[in-house]
C-alpha positions as CSV (number, residue, x, y, z in Angstrom):
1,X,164.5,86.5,187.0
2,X,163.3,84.8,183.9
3,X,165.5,85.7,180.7
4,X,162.3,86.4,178.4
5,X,159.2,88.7,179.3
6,X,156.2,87.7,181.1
7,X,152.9,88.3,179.7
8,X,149.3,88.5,180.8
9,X,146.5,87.0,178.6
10,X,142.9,88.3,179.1
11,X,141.4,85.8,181.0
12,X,144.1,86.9,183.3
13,X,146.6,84.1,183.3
14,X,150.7,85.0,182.9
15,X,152.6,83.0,180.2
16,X,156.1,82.2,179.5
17,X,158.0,81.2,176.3
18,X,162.0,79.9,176.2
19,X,163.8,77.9,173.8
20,X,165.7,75.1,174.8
21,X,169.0,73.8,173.2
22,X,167.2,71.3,170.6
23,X,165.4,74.5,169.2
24,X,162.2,73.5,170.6
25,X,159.6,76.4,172.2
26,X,158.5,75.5,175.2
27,X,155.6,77.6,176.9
28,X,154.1,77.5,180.6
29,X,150.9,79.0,181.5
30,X,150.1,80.0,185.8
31,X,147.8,77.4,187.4
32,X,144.7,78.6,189.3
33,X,145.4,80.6,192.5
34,X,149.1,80.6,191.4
35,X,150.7,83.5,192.9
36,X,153.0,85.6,190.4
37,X,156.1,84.7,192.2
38,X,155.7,81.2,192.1
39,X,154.9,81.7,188.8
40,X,158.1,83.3,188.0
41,X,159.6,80.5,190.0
42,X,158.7,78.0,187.5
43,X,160.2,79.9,184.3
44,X,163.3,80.1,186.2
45,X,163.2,76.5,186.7
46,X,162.3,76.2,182.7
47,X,165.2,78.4,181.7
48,X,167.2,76.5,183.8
49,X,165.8,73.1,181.4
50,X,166.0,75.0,178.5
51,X,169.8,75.3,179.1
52,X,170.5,71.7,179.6
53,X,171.9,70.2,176.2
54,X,170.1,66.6,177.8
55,X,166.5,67.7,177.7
56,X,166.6,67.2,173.8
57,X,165.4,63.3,172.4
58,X,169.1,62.9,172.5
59,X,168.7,61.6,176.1
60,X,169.2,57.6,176.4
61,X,166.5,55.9,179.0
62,X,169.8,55.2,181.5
63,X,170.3,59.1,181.9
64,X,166.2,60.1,182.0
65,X,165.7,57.1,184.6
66,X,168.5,58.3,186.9
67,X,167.5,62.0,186.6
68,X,163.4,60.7,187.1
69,X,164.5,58.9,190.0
70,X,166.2,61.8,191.9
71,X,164.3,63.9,191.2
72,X,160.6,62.6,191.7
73,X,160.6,59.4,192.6
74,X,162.7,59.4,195.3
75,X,160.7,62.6,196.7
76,X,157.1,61.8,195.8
77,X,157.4,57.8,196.3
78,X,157.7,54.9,198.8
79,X,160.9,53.3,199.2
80,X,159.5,49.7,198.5
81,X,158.5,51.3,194.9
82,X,161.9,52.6,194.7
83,X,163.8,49.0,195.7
84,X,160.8,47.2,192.8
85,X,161.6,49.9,190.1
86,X,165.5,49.5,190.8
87,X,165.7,46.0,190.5
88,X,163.4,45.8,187.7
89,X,165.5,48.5,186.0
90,X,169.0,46.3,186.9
91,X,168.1,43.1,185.8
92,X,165.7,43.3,182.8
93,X,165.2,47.1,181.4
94,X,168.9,48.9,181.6
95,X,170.4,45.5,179.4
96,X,167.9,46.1,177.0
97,X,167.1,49.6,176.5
98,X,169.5,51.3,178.9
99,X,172.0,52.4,176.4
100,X,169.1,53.8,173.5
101,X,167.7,56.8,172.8
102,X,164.3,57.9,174.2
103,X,163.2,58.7,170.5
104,X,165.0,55.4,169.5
105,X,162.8,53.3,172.2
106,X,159.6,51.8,170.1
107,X,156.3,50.2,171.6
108,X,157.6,47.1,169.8
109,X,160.8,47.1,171.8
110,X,158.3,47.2,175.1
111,X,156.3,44.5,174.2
112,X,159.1,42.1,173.3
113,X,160.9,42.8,176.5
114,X,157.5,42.3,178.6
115,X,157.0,39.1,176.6
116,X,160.5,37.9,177.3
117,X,160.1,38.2,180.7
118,X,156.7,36.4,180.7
119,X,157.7,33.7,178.8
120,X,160.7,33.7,181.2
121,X,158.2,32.7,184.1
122,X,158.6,36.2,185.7
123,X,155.4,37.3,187.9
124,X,152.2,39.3,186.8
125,X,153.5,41.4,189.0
126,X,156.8,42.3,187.8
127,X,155.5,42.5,184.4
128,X,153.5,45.5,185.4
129,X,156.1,46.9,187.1
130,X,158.8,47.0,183.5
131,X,156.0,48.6,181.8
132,X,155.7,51.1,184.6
133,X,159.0,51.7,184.9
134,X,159.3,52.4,181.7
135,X,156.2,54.9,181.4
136,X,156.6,56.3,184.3
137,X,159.9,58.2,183.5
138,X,158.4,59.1,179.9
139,X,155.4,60.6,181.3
140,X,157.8,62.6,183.9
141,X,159.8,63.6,181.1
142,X,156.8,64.9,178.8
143,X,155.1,66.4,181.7
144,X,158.0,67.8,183.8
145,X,160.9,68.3,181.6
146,X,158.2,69.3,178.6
147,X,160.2,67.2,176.0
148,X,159.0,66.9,172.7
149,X,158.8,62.8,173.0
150,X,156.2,59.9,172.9
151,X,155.4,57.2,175.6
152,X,156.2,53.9,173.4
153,X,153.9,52.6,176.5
154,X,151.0,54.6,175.0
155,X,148.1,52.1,173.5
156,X,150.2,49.0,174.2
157,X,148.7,46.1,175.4
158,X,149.9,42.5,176.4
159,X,148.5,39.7,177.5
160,X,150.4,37.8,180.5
161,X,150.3,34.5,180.6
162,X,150.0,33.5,183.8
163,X,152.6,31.2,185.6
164,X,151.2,27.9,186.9
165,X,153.5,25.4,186.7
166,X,156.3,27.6,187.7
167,X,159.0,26.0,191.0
168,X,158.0,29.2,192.7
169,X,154.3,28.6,192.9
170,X,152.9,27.3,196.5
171,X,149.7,27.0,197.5
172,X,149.1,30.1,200.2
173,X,146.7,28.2,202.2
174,X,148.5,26.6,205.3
175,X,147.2,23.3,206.0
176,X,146.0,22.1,209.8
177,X,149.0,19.4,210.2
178,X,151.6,22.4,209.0
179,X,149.9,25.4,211.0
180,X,150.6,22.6,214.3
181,X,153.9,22.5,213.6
182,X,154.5,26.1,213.1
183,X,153.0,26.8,216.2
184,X,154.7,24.3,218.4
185,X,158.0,25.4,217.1
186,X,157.2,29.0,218.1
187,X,155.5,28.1,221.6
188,X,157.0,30.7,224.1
189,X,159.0,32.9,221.5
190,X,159.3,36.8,221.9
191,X,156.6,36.6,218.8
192,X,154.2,33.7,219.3
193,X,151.0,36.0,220.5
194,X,152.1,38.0,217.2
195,X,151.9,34.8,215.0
196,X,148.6,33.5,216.5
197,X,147.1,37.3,216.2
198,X,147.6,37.2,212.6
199,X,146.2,33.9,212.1
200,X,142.9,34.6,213.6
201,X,142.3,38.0,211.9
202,X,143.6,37.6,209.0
203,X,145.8,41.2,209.1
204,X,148.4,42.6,207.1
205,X,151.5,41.7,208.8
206,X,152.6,45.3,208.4
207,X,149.0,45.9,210.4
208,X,149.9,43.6,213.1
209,X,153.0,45.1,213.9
210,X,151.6,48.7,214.0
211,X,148.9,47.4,217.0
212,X,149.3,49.4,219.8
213,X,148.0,48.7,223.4
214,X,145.4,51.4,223.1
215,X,143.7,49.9,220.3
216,X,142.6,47.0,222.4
217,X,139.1,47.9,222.7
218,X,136.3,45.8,225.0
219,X,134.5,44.0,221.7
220,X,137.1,45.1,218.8
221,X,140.7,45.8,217.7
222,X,140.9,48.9,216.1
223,X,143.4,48.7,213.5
224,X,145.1,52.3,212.6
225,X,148.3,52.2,211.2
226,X,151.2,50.2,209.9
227,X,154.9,49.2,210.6
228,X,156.7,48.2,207.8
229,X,160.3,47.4,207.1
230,X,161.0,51.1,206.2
231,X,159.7,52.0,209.9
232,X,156.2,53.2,210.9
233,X,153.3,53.9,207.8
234,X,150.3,54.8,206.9
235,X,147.6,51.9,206.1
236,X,147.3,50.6,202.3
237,X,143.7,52.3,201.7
238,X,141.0,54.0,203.1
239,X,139.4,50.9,203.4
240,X,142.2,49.2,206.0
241,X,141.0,51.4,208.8
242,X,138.9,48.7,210.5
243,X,137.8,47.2,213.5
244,X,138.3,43.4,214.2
245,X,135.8,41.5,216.5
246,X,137.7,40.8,219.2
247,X,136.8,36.5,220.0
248,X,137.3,34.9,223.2
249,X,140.2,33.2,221.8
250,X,141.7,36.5,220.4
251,X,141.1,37.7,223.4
252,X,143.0,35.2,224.8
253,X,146.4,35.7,222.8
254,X,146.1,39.4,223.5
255,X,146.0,39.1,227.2
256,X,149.1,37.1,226.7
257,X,151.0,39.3,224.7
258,X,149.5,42.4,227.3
259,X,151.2,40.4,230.7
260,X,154.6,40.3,228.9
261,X,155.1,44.1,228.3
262,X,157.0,45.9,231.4
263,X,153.8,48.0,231.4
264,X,150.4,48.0,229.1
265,X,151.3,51.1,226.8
266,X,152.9,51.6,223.7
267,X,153.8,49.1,221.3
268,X,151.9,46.1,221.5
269,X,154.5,43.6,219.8
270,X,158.1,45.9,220.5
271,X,161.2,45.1,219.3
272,X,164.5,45.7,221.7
273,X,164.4,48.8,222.6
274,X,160.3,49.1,223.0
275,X,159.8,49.8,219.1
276,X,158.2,47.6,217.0
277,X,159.9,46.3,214.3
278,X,158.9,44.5,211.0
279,X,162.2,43.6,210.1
280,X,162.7,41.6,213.5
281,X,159.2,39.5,213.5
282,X,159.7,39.1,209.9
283,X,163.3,37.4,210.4
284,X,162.1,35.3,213.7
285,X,159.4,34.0,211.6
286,X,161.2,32.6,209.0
287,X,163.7,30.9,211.8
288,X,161.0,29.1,212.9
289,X,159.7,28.3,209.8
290,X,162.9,26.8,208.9
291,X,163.1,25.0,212.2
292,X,159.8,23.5,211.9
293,X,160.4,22.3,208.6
294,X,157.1,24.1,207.2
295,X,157.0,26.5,204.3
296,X,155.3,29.9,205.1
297,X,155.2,33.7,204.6
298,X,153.7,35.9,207.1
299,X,151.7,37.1,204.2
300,X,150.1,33.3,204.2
301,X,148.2,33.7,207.3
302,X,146.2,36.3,205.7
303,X,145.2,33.9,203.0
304,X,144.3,31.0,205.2
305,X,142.1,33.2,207.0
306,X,140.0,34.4,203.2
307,X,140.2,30.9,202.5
308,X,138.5,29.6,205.7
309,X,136.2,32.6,206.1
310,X,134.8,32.5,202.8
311,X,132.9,29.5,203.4
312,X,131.1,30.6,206.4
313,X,131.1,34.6,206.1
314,X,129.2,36.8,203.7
315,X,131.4,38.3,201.1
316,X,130.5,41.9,201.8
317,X,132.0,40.8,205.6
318,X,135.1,39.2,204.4
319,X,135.7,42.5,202.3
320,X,135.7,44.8,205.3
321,X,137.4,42.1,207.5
322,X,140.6,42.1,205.0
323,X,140.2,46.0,204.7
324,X,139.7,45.9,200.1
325,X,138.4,48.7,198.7
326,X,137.4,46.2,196.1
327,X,135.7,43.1,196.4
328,X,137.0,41.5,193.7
329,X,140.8,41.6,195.5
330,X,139.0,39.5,198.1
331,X,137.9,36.7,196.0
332,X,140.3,37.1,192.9
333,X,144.1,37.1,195.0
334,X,142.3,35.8,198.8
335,X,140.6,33.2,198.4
336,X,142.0,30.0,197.2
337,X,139.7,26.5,196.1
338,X,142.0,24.0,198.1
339,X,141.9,20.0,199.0
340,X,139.4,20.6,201.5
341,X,137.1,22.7,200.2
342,X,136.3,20.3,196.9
343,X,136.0,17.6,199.4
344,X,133.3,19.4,201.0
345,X,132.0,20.9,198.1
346,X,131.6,17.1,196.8
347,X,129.7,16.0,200.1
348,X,127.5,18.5,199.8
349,X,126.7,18.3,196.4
350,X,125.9,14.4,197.2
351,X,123.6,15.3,200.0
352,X,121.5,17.4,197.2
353,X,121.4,15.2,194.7
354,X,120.6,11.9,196.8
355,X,117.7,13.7,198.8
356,X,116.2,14.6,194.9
357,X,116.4,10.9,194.2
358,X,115.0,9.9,197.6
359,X,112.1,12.3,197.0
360,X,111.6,10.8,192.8
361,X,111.8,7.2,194.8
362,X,108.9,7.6,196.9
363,X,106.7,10.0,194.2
364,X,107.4,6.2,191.9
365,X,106.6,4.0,194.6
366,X,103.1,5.6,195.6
């Protein structure tokens, strides 16, 4: 039972008061349709805080990060955010500000460490991802553990520079002669029908993997669910759930695929053992890759399908092919200007401009 007394206000909500070690008063007020012993399941939780000489601003961001990460993150998140926040807090954030204070921690401190890191050549990506994992934690503690703290994320704002010229960078667009090779290296594999699927649908790799036989439908594929590397998920959005035109030549590879399985149900690319795992394409893909002497992600085929589309499809159709909410993730992470596409963009732009000066020709000569 809580320590203090419970009391009712008038509009018919309980409230709770304790003090916690730092001196601070810390209050809780009963949610709508919150029953009066769940209620008094939550001050017994407080009291419980209240009584921990940690909850105070004395707390360095090492000690709230471990606690935030048993506690929530590891019960209310994926484990590929877990594995991103861990190796962000590793390498860049537990150095820097590991050893500090939460009250010590300033938004200047933030904004030089996401800085460094840009200027280091580190991704958009994992730029977001420090700031996150920073704020994350503080908003926990504020919310959660009701500390009397500030977010030193609150208002800040950086501009990331973005990395060009960085030896990571590729282009993501597979080119014809390099698509050949990849395929003729992986002719006849356990995952060849897999590969080719993804190239003409332009899938999530994690949405390949997760086909199963009974989505094969007579004009579509019906794609439902994913298979990551953490084992079998639910699709990225609302969006995802979408059904691909099934083409002749789709049709073909899937046929394929269908007279290699012992019988046509379950998983449509298994692993040993009939389950079908990420892990293993993902690893037999970049043998082959290697042995072809190509350089390619799984990911790439997804690309090189929004690359190639986007010249011939509607936008609005490209969007609900790659299964975005948005259609600015189509055009602004998809879509790539490559070689090819200037060259045709230049013959095109010829064929306009010599019919207008055909057309001013004969206007002079008559």
């Amino acid at each position: 039972m809580p320590k203090n007394r419970i009391s009712r206000a008038k509009d018919g909500r309980w409230h709770y008061a304790a003090k916690d070690c730092a001196g601070y008063v810390r209050q809780l007020a009963s949610k709508k349709g919150e029953l009066k012993s769940q209620f008094v399941r939550r001050c017994d939780q407080l009291d419980l805080l209240c009584a921990d000489p940690n909850i105070g601003s004395e707390m360095t961001y090492a000690e709230l990060y471990e606690r935030w990460k048993e506690d929530y993150q590891k019960v209310h998140c994926s484990q590929g955010d877990l594995d991103a926040c861990t190796y962000v807090y590793n390498e860049i954030l537990k150095p820097a500000i590991g050893h500090l204070r939460l009250s010590a921690i300033t938004r200047s401190m933030v904004y030089n460490i996401i800085s460094d890191a840009s200027q280091a050549g580190r991704r958009k990506s994992v730029l977001s991802k420090i700031r996150s994992t920073i704020s994350r934690p503080y908003n926990w503690a504020i919310n959660a553990l009701m500390m009397p703290i500030q977010n030193p994320v609150n208002g800040l704002r950086v501009k990331y520079r973005a990395v060009t010229d960085s030896a990571n960078s590729r282009e993501r667009v597979i080119s014809g002669d390099d698509v050949q090779t990849f395929f003729t290296a992986c002719a006849g594999s356990k995952y060849d029908c897999y590969f080719h699927v993804l190239y003409l649908t332009g899938l999530r790799p994690s949405e390949g993997a997760g086909l199963r036989v009974e989505d094969i439908r007579p004009d579509c594929l019906q794609i439902r669910r994913a298979v990551t590397r953490y084992g079998l998920g639910e699709l990225k959005n609302v969006s995802s759930r979408r059904d691909i035109p099934l083409t002749p030549e789709l049709r073909y590879w899937i046929n394929l695929q269908l007279s290699k399985l012992p019988d046509r149900s379950g998983w449509l690319f298994p692993a040993t053992g009939g389950v079908a795992s990420f892990n293993a394409i993902n690893c037999r893909a970049k043998a082959l890759a290697k042995k072809a002497g190509v350089q390619l992600s799984l990911y790439d085929f997804r690309h090189t399908f929004a690359t190639k589309m986007s010249a011939v499809l509607p936008l609005k159709t490209l969007q609900y092919l790659m299964g975005h909410s948005d259609i600015q993730t189509t055009m602004k992470y998809y879509v790539e200007v490559t070689e090819d596409a200037m060259k045709t963009a230049a013959s095109e732009m010829q064929k306009i401009f010599s019919a207008q000066s055909d057309t001013k020709s004969d206007t002079k000569a008559q």
